[in-house]
KEBATI-134568 format. One record per residue: residue number from 1; z negated, y, x of N, C-alpha, C, CB in turn. Coordinates in steps of 0.2 Angstrom, whole numbers, plus 5000, padded with zeros to 4 digits. Glycine has a CB too. Example, Ala and Ser with C-alpha at 12.3 -4.5 7.8 and 13.67 -1.06 7.14 Angstrom:
% KEBATI-134568
<1, <4961, 4972, 5066>, <4961, 4978, 5062>, <4961, 4984, 5066>, <4955, 4978, 5057>>
<2, <4965, 4989, 5064>, <4964, 4995, 5068>, <4961, 5000, 5064>, <4971, 4997, 5070>>
//
This chain:
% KEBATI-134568
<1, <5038, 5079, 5067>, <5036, 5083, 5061>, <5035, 5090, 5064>, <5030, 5081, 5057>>
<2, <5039, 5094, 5061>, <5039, 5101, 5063>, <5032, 5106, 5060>, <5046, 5103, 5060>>
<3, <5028, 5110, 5066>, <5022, 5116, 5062>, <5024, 5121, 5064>, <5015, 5116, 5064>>
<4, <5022, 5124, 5057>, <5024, 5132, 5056>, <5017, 5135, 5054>, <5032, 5134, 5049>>
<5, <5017, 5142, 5056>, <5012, 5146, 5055>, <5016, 5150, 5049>, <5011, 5151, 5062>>
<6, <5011, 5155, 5042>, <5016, 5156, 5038>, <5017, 5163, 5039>, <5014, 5155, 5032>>
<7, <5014, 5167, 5043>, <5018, 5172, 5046>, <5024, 5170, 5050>, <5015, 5175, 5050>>
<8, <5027, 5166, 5053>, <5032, 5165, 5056>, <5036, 5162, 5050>, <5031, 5161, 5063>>
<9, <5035, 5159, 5047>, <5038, 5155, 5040>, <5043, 5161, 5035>, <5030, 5151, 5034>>
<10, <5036, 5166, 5036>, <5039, 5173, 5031>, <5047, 5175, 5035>, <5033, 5180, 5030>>
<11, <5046, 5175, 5043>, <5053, 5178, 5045>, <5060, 5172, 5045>, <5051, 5181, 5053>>
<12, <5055, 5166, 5044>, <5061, 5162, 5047>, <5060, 5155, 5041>, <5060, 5158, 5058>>
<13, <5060, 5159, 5034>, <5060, 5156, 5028>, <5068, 5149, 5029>, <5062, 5163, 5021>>
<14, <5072, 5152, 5028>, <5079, 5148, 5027>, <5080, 5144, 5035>, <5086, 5154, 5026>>
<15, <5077, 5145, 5039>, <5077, 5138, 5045>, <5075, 5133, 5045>, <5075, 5139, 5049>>
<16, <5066, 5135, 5043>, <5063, 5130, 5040>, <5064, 5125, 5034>, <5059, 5132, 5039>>
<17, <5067, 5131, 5027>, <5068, 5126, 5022>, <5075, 5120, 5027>, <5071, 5131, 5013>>
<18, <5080, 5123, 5030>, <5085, 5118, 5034>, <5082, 5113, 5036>, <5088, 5122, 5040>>
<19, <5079, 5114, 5040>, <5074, 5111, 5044>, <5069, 5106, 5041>, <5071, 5115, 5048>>
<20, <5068, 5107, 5034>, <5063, 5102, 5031>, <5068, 5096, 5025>, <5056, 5109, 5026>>
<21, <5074, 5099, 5024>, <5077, 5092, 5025>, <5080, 5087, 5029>, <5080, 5092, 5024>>
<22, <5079, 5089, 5033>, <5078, 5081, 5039>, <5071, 5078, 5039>, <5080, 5082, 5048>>
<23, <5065, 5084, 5040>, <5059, 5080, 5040>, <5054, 5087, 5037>, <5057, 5078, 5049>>
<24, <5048, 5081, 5036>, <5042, 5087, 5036>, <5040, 5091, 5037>, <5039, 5086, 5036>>
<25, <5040, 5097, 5035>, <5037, 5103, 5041>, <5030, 5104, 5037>, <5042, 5110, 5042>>
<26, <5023, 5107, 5041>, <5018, 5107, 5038>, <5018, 5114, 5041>, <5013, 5102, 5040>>
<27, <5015, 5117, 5034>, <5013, 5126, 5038>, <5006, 5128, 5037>, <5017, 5132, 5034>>
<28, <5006, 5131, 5043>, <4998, 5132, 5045>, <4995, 5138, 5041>, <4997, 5134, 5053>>
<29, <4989, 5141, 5041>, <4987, 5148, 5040>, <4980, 5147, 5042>, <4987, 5151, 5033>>
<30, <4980, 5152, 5048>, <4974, 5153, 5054>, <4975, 5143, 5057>, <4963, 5155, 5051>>
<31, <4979, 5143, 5059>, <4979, 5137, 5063>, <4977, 5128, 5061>, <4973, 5138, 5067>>
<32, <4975, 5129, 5054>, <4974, 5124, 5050>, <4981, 5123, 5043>, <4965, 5125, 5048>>
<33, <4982, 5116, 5045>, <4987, 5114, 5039>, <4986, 5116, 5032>, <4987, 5108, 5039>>
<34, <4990, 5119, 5026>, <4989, 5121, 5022>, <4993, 5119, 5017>, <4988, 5126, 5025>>
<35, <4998, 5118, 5019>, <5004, 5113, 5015>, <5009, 5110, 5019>, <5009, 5117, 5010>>
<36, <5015, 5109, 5016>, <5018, 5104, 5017>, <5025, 5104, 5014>, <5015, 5099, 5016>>
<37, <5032, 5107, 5019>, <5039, 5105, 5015>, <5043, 5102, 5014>, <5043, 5107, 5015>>
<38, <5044, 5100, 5007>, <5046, 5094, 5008>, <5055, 5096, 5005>, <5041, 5088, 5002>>
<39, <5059, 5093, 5012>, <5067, 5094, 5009>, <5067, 5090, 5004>, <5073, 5093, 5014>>
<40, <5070, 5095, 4996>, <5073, 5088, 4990>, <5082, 5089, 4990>, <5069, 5089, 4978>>
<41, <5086, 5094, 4993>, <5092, 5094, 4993>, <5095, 5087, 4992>, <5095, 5099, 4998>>
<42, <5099, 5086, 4989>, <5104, 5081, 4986>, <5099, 5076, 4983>, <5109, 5077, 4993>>
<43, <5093, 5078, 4979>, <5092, 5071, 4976>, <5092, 5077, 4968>, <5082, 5065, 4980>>
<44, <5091, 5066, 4965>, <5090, 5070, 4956>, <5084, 5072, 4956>, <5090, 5064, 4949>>
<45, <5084, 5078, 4951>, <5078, 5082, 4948>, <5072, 5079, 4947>, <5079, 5085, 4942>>
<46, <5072, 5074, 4942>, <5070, 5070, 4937>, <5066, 5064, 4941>, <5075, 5068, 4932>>
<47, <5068, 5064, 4947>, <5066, 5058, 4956>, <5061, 5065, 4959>, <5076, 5057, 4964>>
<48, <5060, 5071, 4959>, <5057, 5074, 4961>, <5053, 5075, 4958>, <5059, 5077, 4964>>
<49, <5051, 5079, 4951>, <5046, 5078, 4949>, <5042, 5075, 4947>, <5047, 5079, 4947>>
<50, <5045, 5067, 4946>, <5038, 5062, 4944>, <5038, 5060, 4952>, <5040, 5053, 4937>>
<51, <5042, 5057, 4958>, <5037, 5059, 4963>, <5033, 5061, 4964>, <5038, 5059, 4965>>
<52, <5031, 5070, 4964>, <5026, 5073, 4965>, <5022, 5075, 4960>, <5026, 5077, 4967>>
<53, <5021, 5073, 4954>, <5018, 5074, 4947>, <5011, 5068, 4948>, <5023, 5072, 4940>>
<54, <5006, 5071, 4948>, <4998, 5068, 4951>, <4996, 5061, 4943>, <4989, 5077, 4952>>
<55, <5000, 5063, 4939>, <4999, 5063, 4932>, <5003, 5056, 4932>, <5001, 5070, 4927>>
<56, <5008, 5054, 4936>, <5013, 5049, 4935>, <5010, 5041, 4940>, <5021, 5053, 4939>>
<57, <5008, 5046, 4947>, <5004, 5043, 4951>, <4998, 5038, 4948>, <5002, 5047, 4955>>
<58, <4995, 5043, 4943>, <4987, 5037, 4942>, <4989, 5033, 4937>, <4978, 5041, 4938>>
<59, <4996, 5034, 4933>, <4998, 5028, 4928>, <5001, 5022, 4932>, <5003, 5032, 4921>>
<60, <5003, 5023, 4939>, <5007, 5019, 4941>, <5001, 5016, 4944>, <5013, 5022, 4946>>
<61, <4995, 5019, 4948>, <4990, 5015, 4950>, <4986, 5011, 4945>, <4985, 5020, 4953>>
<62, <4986, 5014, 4939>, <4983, 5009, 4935>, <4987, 5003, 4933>, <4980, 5013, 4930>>
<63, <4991, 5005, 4933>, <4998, 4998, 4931>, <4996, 4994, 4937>, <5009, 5001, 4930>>
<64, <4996, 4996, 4941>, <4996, 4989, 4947>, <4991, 4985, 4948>, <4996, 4991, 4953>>
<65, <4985, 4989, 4944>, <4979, 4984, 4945>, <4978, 4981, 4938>, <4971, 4989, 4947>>
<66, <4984, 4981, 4933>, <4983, 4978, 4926>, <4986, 4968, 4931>, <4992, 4983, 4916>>
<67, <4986, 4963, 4925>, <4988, 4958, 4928>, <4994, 4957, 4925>, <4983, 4953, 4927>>
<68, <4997, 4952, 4931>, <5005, 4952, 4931>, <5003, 4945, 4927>, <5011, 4951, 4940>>
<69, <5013, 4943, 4926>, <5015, 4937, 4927>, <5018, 4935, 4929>, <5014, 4934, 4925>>
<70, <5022, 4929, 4929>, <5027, 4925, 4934>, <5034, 4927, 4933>, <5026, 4917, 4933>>
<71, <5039, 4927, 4937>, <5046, 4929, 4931>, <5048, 4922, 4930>, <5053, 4934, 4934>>
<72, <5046, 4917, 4931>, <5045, 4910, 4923>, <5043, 4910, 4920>, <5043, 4904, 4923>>
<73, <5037, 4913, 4920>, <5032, 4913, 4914>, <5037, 4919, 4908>, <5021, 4917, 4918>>
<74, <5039, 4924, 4910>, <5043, 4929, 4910>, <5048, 4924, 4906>, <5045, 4931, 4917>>
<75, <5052, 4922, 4909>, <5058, 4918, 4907>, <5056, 4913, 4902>, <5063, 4915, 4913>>
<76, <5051, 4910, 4902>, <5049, 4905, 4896>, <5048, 4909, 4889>, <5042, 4901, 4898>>
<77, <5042, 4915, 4890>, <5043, 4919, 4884>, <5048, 4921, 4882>, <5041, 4922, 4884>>
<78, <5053, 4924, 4884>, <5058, 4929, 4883>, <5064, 4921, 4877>, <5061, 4935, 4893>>
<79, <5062, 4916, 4883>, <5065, 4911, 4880>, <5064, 4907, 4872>, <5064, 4907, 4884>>
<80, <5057, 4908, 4874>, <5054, 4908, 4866>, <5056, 4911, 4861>, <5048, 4909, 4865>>
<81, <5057, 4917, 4860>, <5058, 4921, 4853>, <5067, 4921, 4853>, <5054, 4930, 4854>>
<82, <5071, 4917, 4858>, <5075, 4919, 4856>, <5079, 4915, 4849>, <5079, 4919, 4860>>
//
């Protein structure tokens, strides 16, 4: 993972964005991390926004802690109403 300062970032904008699609690059200001670039070139829009949408995340965390069930249990119901 590549670090950048964002004075150096401001001169060498288009190397880095290059560079941050193969990997992460984190950019500093006074020496401490401050963000983070994340290359999205060649993916769908619609993949990048609910990836980084905080708001998608806590519905997905709370779905995982609901209870499952079986995919028989699954297949029995779905069998039933037909």
């Amino acid at each position: 993972m590549k670090t950048i300062a964002v004075l150096e970032l401001q001169k060498k904008i288009k190397e880095t964005v290059d560079e941050a699609q193969k990997d992460r690059v984190v950019i500093t200001r006074q020496g401490k991390p401050a963000a983070v670039m994340v290359g999205v070139e060649g993916q769908d829009w619609e993949s990048v926004v609910l990836e980084t949408d905080p708001g998608f995340w806590r519905l997905i965390s709370k779905r995982r802690k609901e209870p499952t069930i079986s995919f028989r249990e699954l297949r029995s119901r779905i069998n039933g109403k037909i």
